[in-house]
C-alpha positions in Angstrom: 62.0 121.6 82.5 62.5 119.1 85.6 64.8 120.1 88.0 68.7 119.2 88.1 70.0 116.3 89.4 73.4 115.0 89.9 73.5 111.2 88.3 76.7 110.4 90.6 74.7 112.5 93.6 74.4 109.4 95.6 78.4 108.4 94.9 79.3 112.0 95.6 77.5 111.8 99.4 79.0 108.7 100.0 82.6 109.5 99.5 81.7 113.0 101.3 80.7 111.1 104.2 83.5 108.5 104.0 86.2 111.5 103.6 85.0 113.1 106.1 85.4 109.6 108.6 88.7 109.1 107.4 89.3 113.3 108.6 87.8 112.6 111.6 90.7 109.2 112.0 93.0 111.3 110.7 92.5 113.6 113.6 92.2 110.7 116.2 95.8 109.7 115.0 97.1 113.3 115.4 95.9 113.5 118.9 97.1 110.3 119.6 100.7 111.2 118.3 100.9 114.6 120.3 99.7 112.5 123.6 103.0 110.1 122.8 105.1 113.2 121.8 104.3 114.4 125.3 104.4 111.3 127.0 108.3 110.8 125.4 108.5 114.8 127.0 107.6 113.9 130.2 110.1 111.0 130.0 112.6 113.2 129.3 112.4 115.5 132.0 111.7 112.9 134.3 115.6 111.9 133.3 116.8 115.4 133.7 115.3 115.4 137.0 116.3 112.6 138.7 120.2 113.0 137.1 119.9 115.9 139.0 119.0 114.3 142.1 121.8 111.8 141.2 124.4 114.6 141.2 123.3 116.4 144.4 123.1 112.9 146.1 126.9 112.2 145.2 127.7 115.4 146.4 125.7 115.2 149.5 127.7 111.5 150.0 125.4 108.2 149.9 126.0 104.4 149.7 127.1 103.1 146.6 123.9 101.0 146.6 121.8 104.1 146.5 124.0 105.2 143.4 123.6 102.3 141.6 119.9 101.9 142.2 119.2 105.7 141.0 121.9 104.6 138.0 119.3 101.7 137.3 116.3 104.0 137.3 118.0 106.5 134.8 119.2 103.8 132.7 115.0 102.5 132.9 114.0 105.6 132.3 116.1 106.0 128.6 114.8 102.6 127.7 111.4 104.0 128.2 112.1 107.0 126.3 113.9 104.8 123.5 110.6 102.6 122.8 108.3 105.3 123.1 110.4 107.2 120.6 109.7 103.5 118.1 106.2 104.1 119.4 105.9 108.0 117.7 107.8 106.8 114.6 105.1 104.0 114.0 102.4 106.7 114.9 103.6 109.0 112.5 103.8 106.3 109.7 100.1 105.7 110.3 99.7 109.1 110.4 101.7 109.7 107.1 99.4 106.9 105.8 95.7 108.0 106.6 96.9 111.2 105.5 97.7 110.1 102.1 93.9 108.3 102.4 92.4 111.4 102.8 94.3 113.2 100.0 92.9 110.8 97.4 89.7 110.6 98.9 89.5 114.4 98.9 90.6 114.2 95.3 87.7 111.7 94.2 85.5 114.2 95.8 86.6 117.0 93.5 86.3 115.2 90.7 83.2 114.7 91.4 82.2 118.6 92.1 83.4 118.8 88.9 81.6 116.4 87.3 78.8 117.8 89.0 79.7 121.3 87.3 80.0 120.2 84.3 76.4 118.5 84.0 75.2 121.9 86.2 76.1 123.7 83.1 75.1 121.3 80.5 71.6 121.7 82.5 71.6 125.5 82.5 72.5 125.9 78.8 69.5 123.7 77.9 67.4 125.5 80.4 68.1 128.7 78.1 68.0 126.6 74.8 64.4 125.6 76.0 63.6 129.1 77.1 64.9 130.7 74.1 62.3 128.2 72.0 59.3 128.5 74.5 59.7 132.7 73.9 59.7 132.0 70.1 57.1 130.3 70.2 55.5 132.8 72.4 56.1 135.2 70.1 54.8 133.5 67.2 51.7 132.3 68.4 51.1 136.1 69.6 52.1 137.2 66.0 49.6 134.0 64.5 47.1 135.8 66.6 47.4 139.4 65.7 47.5 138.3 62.1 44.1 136.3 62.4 42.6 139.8 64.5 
């Protein structure tokens, strides 16, 4: 009997491979979303830090212009964190979205393993339907032969 072979083989590698470059975007994105996550972070305590600075310098004393242009700093420093924060909500909706590729490509591939199961065992039971005849026949012909002796 020839040996097995998948009819949807060639399908099945080609969504393996394309699952597994959509993972690998899917990854990229995550990275990418953790780097802004961070970035916003950074922003953040950047804020907390230089409101600090802000309070010591009032009590310390200083010009009002000094106030007002650490007040402007602060107050460009939350607009930052503000559009970085749209920034992460966009990543995370692309994100959310090759996620949901992967899923159904990951899905397509198991359907295909079981396809591929399913025509395995097809295989295998006419393997042993075939070996079941070849003994039987065997086993006559070795009969067929004693008889004749």
């Amino acid at each position: 009997m020839k040996k097995f072979s998948f009819s949807l083989a060639k399908l099945k590698h080609y969504k393996e491979r394309v699952l597994e470059a959509e993972k690998n975007n899917l990854g990229i994105l995550r990275r990418e979303l953790v780097v802004l996550q961070q970035e916003l972070q950074d922003i953040f305590n950047n804020i907390d830090e230089k409101q600090a600075e802000l309070a010591e310098t009032l009590v310390k004393g200083t010009t009002p212009v000094d106030i007002s242009v650490r007040k402007r700093f602060i107050a460009s420093r939350k607009q930052d964190a503000s559009l970085k924060q749209i920034e992460i909500v966009r990543k995370e909706d692309e994100v959310q979205r090759q996620l949901e590729v992967v899923l159904e490509l990951q899905k397509e591939v198991a359907s295909l393993e079981k396809l591929e199961e399913g025509q395995l065992e097809e295989y295998r039971a006419a393997e042993l339907k075939e070996n079941e005849l070849f003994i039987d026949e065997f086993m006559t012909n070795a009969d067929f032969r004693k008889q004749k002796n």
